[in-house]
N, C-alpha and C positions, 0 to 999 in steps of 0.2 A: 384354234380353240375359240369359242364364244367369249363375248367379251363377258358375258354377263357368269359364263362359268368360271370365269378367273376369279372375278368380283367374289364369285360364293368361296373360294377356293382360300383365296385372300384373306378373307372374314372369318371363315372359318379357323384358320391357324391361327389369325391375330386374337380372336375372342377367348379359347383356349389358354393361350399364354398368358392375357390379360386375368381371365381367374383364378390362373396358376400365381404370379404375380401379388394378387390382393391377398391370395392365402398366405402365402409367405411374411403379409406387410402386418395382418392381422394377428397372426400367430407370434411373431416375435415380438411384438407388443404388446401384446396381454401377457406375453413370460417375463418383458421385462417390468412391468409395475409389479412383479413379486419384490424386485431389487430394491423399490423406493418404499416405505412405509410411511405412513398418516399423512397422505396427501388430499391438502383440501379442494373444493370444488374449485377455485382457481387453478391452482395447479393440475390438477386433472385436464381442463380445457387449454390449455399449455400444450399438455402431450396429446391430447387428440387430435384438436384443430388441424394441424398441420400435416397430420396422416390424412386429411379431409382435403386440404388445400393440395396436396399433392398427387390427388386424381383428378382435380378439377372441378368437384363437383362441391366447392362447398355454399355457395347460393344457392343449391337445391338442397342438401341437407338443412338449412338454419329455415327453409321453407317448410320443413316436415317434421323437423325436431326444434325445440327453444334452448337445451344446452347440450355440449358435446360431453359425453364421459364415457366411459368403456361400452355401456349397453345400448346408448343410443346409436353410439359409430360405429362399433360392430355389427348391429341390426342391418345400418343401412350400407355396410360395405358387403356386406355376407346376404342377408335375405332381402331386401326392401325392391319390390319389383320395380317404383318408380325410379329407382336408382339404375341405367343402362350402362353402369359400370361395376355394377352387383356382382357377387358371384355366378347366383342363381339367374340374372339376366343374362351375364356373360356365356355362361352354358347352355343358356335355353338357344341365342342366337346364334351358338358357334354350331348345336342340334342341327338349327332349321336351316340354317347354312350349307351343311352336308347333306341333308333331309333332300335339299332342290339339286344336287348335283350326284345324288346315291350314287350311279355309274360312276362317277370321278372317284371313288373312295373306297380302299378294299372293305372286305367283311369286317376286316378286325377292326377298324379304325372305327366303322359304323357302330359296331357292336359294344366298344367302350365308350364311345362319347354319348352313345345312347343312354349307357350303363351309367355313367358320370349322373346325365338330366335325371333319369325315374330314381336313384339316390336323393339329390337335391329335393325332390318333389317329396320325396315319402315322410312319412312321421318318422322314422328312424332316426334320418340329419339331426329334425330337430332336439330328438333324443340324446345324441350322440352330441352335438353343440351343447346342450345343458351338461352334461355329464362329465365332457371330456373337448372340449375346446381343439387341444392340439392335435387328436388323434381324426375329429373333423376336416380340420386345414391338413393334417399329411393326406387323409382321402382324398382331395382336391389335388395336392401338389404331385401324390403317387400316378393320377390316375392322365394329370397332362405329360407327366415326363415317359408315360408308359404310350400315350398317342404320339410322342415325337420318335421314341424309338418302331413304331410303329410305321413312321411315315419312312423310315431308311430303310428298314427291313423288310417291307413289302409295299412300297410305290414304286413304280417306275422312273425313273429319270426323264422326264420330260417335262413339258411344259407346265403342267396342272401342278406337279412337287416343287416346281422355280418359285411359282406364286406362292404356295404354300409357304416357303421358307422365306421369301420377302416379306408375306404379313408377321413371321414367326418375328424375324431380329427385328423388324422395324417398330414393334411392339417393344420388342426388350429394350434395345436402346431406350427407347423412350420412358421405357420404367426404370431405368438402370439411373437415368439425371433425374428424376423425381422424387426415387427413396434417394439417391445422396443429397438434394435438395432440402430436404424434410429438415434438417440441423443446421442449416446455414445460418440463421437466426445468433447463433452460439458463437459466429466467427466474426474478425474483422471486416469492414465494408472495403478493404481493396487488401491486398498480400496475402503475401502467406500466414497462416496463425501463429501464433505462438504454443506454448505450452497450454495443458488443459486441465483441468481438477476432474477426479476419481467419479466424479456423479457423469461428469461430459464424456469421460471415458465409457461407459457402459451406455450411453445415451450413441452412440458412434459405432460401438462394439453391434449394436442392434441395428443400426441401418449393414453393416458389412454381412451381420445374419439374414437380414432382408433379400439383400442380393443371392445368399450361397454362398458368400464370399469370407468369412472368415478364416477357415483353413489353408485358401490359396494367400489370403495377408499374411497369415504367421509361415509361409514358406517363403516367404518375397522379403518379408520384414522384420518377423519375429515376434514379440509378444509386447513392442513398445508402440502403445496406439495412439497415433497422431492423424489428424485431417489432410495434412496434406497428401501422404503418403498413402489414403484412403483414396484421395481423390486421384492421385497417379493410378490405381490399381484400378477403379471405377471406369475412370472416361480414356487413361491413354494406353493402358498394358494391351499388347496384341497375343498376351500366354493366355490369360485368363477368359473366360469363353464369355461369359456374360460384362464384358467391360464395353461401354461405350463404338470405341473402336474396334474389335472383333465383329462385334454388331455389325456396324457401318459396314464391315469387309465381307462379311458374309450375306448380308443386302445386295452390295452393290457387285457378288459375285453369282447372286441369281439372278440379278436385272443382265448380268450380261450372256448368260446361261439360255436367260428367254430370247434373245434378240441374235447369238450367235455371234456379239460384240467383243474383241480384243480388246485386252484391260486399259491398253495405252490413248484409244478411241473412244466415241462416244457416238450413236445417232440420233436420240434424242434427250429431252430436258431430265428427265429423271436420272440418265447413267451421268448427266455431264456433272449434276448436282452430288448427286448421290459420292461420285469419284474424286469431285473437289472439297467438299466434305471430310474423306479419306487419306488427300493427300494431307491436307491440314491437319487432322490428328495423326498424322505418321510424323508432321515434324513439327510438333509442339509439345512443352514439355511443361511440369508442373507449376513453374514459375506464371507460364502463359494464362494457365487454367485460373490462378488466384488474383494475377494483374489487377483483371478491372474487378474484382467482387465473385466469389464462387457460387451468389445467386445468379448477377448477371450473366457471368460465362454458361452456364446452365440455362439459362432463358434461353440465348441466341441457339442453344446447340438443340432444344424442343423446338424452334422456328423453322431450322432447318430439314428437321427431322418430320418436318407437319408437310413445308416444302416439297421433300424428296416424297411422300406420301401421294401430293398433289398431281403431282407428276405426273408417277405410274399411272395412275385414274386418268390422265391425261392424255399418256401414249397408250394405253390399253383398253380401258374401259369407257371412257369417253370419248366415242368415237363421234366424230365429225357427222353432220347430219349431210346425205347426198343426194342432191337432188337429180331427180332421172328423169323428168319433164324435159329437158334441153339436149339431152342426148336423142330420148324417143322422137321429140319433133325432128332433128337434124336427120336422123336413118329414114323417116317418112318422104323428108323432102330427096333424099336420096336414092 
């Protein structure tokens, strides 16, 4: 496979997930300021800020907008082109992504990620955003979860679907420690928390809906909402399909899918990362996660996740430049 057709392949699933993602982050938070009444303009940049800090992008929003409140950071998480973490950018690039690899991608897949951009672009969205907020964001979240099923039931198993699923988890992972990040603020700077007041509770209960994660906590837990027991379900559970680690396993079982690598082996920097990564969440346990600070453990675990990213682009797509001057003269002289 071309390097460069992986690269689109790659992008393409990652951008996908990444919109799928933001709709989730958006939607749950504008249902949850229904819970809080008469909050002032400080308090509002409280709860947004940090939905801003946890894409990354918030020195480019405070460039575009002077304060953060529901319309300003939904603008620019949802439509704001300058924003390349936007909905509407994420879908346009996950588009042209597939656009340059058409042949790699069946019809169907072509035809809804299509269907996904001329949606976003129309006057309807924005009709449909004024109107009805949540019924906007499930368009987005129906229409990624309907391109992954997609990619099982009519891609092929080889190489183009490996990359495909390595941009997919390597994405989620990465958004999976960002939304549990977002409430770190709320907890102690090293251990485990303690107990929580009724407002923290629902502030928590909304990053677990962020994920999709609610219903698999009260099967694991119940209906007594604590952080720690968030963050065991988030970054270490191997049940739960979007937790940290499932991620990582599911990564590091197409990195070796592509290469034809035994789990126990490695032949280059991405599987040896990617697997060391994996054993370390296999045997760590909650206590681990809250030791030094559940921002920090979170930090390191985005480092590595950027890492293992590096990699792949490393062993795949950034291939070595070769020079064939030194070969051609030597056959000359021969």
């Amino acid at each position: 496979m071309l390097s460069r057709v992986a690269n689109s392949l790659f992008w393409m699933s990652r951008y996908i997930d990444r919109a799928e993602n933001t709709a989730r982050i958006v939607d749950v938070n504008l249902q949850l300021l229904l819970d809080f009444r008469n909050l002032d303009d400080r308090r509002l940049a409280e709860h947004w800020v940090p939905i801003v800090q946890s894409t990354g992008d918030e020195e480019l929003f405070f460039e575009l907008y002077q304060t953060a409140n529901g319309q300003t950071v939904t603008d620019f998480l949802v439509f704001r082109p300058e924003n390349p973490n936007s909905i509407v950018s994420s879908v346009a690039e996950a588009r042209e992504n597939a656009r340059m690899v058409r042949d790699q991608v069946t019809v169907e897949m072509w035809e809804e990620i299509n269907r996904l951009y001329l949606f976003l672009r129309s006057s309807q969205a924005r009709e449909t955003w004024r109107s009805a907020p949540d019924e906007f964001c499930n368009e987005v979240k129906r229409s990624s979860l309907y391109i992954e099923g997609l990619v099982h039931g009519t891609v092929m198993n080889n190489e183009g679907r490996y990359f495909m699923e390595a941009g997919r988890y390597i994405e989620r992972a990465d958004k999976t420690t960002r939304i549990l990040d977002v409430r770190y603020k709320s907890l102690p700077e090293r251990g485990l928390p303690g107990p929580i007041t009724e407002t923290e509770a629902l502030e928590w209960v909304a990053v677990l809906r962020s994920c999709s994660a609610l219903d698999a906590y009260r099967q694991s837990f119940g209906t007594d909402i604590h952080p720690a027991k968030i963050g065991q379900l988030l970054v270490l559970s191997d049940e739960f399909p979007r937790s940290v680690r499932s991620c990582v396993a599911r990564f590091d079982a197409a990195l070796r899918s592509i290469a034809g690598t035994p789990s126990h082996r490695f032949t280059n920097t991405a599987e040896k990362l990617s697997g060391r990564l994996l054993a370390e969440l296999q045997f760590s346990t909650v206590e681990d996660i809250f030791a030094p600070g559940l921002h920090e453990h979170l930090d390191q675990l985005q480092i590595k996740l950027n890492a293992m990213g590096d990699a792949l682009f490393e062993a795949y797509i950034f291939l070595p430049y070769l020079d064939a001057e030194p070969d051609a003269e030597r056959q000359q002289q021969q």
